[in-house]
PQR file with spaces between the fields and no chain letter, atoms N, CA, C, O and H, PARSE charges and radii, in Angstrom:
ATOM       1  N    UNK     1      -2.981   17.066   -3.919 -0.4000 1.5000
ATOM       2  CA   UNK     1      -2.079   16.007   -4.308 -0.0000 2.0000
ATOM       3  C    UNK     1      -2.930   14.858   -4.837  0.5500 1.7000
ATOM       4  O    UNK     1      -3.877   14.318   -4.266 -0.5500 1.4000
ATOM       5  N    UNK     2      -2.333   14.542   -6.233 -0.4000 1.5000
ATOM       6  CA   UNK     2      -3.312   13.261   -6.831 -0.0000 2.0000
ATOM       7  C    UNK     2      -2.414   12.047   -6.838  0.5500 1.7000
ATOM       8  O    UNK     2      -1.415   12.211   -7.539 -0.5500 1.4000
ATOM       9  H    UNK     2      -1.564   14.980   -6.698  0.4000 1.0000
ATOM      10  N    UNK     3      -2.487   11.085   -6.349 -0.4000 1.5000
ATOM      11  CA   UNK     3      -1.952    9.996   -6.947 -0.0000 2.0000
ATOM      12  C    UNK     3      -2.557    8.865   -7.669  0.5500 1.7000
ATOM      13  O    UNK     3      -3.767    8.752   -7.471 -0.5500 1.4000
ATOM      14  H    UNK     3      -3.298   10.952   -5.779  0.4000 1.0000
ATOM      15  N    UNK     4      -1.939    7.862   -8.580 -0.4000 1.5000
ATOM      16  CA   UNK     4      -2.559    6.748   -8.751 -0.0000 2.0000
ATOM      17  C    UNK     4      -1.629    5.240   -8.377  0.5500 1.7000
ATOM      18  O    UNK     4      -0.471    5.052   -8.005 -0.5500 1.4000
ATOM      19  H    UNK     4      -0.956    7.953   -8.741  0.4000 1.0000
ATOM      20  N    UNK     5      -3.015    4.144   -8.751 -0.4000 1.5000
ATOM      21  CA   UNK     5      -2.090    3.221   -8.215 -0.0000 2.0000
ATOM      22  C    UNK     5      -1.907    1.679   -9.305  0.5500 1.7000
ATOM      23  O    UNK     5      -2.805    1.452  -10.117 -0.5500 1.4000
ATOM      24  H    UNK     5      -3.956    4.296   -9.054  0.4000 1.0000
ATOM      25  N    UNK     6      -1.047    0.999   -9.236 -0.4000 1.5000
ATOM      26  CA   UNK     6      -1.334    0.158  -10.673 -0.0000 2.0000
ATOM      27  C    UNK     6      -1.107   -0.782   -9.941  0.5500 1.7000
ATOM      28  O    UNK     6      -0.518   -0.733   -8.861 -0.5500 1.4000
ATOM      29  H    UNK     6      -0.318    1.183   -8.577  0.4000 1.0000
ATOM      30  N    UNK     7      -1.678   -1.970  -10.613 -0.4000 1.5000
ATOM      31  CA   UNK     7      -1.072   -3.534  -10.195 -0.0000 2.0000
ATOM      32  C    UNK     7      -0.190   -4.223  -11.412  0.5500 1.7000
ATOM      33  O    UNK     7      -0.045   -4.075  -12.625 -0.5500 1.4000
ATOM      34  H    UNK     7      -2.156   -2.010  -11.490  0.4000 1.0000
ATOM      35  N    UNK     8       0.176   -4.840  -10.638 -0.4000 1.5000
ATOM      36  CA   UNK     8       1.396   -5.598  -11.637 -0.0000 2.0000
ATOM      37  C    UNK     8       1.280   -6.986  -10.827  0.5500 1.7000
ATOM      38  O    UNK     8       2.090   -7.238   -9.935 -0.5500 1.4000
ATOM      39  H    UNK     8       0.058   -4.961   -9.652  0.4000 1.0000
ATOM      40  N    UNK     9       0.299   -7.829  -11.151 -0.4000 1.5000
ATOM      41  CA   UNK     9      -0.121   -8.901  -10.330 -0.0000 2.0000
ATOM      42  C    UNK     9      -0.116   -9.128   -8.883  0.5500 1.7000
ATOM      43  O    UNK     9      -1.279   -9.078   -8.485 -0.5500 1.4000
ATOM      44  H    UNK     9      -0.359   -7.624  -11.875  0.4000 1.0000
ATOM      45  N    UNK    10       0.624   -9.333   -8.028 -0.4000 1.5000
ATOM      46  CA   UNK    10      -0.011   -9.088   -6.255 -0.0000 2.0000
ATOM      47  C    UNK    10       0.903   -7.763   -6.177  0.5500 1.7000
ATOM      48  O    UNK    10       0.285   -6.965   -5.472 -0.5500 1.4000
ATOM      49  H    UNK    10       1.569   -9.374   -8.352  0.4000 1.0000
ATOM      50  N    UNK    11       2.108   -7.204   -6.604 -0.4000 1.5000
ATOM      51  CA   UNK    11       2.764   -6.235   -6.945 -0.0000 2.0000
ATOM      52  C    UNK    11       1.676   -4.625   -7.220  0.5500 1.7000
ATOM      53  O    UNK    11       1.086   -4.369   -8.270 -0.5500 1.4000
ATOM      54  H    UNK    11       2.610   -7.852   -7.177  0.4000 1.0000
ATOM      55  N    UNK    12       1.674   -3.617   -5.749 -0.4000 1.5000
ATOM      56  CA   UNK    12       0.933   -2.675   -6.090 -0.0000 2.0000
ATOM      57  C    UNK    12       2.245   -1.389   -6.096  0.5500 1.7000
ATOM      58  O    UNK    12       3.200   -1.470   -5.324 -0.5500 1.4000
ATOM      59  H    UNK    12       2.153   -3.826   -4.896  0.4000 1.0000
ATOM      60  N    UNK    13       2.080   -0.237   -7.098 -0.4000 1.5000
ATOM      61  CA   UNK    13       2.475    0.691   -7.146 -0.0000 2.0000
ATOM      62  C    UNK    13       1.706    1.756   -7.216  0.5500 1.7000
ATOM      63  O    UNK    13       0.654    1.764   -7.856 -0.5500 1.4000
ATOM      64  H    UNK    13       1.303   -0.172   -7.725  0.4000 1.0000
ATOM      65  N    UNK    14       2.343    3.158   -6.302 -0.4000 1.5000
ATOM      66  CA   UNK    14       1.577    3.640   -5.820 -0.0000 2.0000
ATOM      67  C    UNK    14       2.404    4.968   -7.108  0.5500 1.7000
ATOM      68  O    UNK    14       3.610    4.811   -7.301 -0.5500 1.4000
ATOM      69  H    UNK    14       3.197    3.152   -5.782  0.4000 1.0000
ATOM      70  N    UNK    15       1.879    5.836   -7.668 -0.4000 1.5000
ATOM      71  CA   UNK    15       2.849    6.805   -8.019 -0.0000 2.0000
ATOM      72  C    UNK    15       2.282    8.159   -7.888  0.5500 1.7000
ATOM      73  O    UNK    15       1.123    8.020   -8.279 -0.5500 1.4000
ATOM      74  H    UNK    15       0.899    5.963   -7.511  0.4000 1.0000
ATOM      75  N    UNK    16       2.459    9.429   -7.545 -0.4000 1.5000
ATOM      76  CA   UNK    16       2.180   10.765   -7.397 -0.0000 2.0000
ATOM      77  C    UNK    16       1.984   11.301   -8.941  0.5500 1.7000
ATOM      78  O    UNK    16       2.636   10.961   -9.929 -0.5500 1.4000
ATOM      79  H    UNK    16       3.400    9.542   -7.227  0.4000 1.0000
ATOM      80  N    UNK    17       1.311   11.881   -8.890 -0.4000 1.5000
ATOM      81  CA   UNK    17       0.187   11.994  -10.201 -0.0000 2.0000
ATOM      82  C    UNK    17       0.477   13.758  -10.686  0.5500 1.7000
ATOM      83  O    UNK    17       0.987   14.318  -11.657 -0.5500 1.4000
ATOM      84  H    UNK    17       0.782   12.156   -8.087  0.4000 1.0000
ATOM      85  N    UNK    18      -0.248   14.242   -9.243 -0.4000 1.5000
ATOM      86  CA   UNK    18       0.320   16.390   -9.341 -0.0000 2.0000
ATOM      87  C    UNK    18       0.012   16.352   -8.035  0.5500 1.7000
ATOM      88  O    UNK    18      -0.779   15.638   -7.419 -0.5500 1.4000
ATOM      89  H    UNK    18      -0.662   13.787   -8.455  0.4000 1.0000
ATOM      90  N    UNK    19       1.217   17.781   -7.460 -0.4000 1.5000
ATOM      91  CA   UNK    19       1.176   18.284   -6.401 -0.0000 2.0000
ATOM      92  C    UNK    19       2.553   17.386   -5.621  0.5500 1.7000
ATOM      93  O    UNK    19       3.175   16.355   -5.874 -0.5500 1.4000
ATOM      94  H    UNK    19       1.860   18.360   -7.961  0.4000 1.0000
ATOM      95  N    UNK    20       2.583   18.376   -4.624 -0.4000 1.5000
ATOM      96  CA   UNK    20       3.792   17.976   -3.801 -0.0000 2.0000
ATOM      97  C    UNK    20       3.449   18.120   -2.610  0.5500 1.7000
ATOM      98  O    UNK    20       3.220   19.191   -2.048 -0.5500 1.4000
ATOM      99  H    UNK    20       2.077   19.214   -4.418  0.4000 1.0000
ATOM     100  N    UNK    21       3.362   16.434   -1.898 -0.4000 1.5000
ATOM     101  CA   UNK    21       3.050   16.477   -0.026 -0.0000 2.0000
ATOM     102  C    UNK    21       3.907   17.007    0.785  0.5500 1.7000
ATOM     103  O    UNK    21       3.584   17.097    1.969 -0.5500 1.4000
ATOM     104  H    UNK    21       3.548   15.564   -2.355  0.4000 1.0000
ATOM     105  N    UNK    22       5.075   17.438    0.393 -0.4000 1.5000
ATOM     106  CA   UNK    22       6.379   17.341    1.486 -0.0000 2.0000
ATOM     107  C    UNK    22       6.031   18.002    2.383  0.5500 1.7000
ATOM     108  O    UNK    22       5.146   18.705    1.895 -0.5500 1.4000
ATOM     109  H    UNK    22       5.338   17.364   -0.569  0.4000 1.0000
ATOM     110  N    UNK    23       6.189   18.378    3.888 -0.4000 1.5000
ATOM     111  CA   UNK    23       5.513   19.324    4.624 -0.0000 2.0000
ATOM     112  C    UNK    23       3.924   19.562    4.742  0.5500 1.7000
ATOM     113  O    UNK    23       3.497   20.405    5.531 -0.5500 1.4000
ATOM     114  H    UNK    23       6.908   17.807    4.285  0.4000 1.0000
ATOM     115  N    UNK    24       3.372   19.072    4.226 -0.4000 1.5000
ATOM     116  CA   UNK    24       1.672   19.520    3.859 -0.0000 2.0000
ATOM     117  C    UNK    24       1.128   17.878    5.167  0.5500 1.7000
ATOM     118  O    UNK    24       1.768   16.827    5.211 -0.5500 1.4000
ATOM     119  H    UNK    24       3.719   18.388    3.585  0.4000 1.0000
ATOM     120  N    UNK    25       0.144   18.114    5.832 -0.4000 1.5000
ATOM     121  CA   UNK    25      -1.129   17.450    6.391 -0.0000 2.0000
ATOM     122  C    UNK    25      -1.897   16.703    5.038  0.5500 1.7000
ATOM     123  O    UNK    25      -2.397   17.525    4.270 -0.5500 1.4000
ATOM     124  H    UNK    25      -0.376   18.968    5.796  0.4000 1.0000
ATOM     125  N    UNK    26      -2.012   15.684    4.760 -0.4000 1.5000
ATOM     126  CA   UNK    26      -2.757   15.024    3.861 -0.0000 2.0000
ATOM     127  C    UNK    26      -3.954   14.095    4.737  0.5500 1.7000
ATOM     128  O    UNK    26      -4.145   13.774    5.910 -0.5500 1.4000
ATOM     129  H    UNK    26      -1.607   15.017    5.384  0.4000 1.0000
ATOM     130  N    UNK    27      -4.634   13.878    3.376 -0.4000 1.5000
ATOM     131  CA   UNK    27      -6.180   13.363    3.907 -0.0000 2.0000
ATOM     132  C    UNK    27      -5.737   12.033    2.787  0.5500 1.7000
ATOM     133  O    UNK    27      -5.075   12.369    1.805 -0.5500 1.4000
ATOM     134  H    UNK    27      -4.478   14.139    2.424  0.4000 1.0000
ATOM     135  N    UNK    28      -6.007   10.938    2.901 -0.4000 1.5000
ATOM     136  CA   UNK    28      -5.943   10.366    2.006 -0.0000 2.0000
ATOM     137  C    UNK    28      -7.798    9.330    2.060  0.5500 1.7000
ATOM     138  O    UNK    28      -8.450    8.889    3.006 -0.5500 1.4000
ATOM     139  H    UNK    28      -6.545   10.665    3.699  0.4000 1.0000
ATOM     140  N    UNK    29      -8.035    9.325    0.521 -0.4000 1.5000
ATOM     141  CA   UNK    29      -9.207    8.839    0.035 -0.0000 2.0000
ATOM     142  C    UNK    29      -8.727    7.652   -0.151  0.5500 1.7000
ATOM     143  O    UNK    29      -7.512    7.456   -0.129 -0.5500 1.4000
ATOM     144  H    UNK    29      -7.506    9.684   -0.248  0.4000 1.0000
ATOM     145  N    UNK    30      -9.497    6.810   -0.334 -0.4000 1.5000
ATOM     146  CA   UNK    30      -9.769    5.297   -0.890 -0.0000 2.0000
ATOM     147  C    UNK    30     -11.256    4.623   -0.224  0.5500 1.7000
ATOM     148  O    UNK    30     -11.966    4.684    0.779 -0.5500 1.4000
ATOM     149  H    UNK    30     -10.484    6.969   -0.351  0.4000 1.0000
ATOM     150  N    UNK    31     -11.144    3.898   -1.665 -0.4000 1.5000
ATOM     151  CA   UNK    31     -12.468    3.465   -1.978 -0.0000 2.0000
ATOM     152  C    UNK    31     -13.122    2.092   -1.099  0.5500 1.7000
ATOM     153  O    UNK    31     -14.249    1.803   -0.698 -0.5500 1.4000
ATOM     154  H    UNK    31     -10.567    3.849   -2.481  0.4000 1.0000
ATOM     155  N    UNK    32     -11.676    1.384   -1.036 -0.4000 1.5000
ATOM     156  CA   UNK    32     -12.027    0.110   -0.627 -0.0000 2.0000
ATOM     157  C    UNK    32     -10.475    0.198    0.281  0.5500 1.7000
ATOM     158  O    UNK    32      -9.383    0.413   -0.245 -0.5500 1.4000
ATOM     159  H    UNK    32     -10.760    1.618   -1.362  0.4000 1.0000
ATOM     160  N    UNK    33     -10.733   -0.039    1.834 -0.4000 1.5000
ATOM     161  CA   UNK    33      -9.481   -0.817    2.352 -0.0000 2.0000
ATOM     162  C    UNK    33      -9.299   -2.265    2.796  0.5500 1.7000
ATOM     163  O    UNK    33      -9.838   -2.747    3.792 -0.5500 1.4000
ATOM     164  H    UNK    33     -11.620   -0.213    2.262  0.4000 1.0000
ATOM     165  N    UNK    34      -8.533   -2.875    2.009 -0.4000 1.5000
ATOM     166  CA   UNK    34      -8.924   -4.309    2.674 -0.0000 2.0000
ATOM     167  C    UNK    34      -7.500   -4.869    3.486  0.5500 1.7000
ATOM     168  O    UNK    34      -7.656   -5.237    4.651 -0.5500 1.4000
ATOM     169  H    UNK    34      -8.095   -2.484    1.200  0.4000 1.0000
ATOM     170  N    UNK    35      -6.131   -4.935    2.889 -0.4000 1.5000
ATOM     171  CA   UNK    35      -4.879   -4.768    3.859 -0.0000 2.0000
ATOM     172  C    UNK    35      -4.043   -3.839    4.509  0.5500 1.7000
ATOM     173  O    UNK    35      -3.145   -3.991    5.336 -0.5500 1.4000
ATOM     174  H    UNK    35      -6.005   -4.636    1.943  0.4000 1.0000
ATOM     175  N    UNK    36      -4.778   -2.326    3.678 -0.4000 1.5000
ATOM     176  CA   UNK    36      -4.105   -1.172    4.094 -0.0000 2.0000
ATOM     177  C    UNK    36      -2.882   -0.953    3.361  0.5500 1.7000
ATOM     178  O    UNK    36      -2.067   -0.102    3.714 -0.5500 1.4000
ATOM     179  H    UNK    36      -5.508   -2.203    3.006  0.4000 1.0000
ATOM     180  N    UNK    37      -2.701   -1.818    2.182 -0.4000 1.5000
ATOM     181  CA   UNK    37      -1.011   -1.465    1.556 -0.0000 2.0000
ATOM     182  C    UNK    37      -0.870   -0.646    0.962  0.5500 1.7000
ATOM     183  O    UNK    37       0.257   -0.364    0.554 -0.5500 1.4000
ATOM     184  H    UNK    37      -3.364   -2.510    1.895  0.4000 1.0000
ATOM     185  N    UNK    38      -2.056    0.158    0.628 -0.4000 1.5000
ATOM     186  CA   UNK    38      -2.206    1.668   -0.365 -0.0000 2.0000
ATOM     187  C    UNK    38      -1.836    2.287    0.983  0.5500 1.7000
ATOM     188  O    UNK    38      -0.737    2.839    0.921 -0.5500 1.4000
ATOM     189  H    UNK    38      -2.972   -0.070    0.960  0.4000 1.0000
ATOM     190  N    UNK    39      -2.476    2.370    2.300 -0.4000 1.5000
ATOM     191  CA   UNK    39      -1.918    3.353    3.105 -0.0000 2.0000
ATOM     192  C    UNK    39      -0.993    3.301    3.265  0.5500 1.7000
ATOM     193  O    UNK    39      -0.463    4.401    3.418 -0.5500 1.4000
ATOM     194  H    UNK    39      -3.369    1.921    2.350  0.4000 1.0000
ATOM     195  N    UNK    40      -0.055    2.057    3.362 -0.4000 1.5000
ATOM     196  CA   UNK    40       1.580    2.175    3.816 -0.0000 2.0000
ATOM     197  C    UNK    40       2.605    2.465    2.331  0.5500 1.7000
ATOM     198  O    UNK    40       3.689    3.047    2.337 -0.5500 1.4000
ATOM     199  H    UNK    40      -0.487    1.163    3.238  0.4000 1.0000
ATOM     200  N    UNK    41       1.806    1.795    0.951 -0.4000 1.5000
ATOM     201  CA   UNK    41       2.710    2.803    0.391 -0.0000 2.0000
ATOM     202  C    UNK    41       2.996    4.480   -0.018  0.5500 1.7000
ATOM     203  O    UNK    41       3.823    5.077   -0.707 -0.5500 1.4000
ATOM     204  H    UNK    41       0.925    1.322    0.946  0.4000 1.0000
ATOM     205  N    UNK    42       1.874    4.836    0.785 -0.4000 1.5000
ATOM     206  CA   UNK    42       1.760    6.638    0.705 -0.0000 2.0000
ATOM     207  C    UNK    42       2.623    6.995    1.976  0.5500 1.7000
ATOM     208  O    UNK    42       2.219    8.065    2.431 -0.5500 1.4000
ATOM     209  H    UNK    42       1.203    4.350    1.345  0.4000 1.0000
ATOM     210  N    UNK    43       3.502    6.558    2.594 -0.4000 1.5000
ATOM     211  CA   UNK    43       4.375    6.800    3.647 -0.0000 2.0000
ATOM     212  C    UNK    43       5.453    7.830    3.155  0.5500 1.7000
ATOM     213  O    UNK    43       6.344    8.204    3.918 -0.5500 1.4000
ATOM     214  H    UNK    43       3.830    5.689    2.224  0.4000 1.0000
């Protein structure tokens, strides 16, 4: 599963890129965490 993520000034969007999590164990990467809002928008 790939996603990416865009800003739209403090506004982050997260969108699914290929692949489908539904049911699946995911690992998620990132480079830098500094509030964690990439992790909560992959919920």
């Amino acid at each position: 599963v790939i996603c990416t993520k865009v800003r739209e000034g403090d506004k982050r969007i997260v969108r699914l890129k290929e692949g489908n999590p539904a049911g699946c164990h995911v690992v998620i990467v990132d480079d830098l965490v500094q509030s964690g809002g990439t992790l909560i928008e992959c919920q």
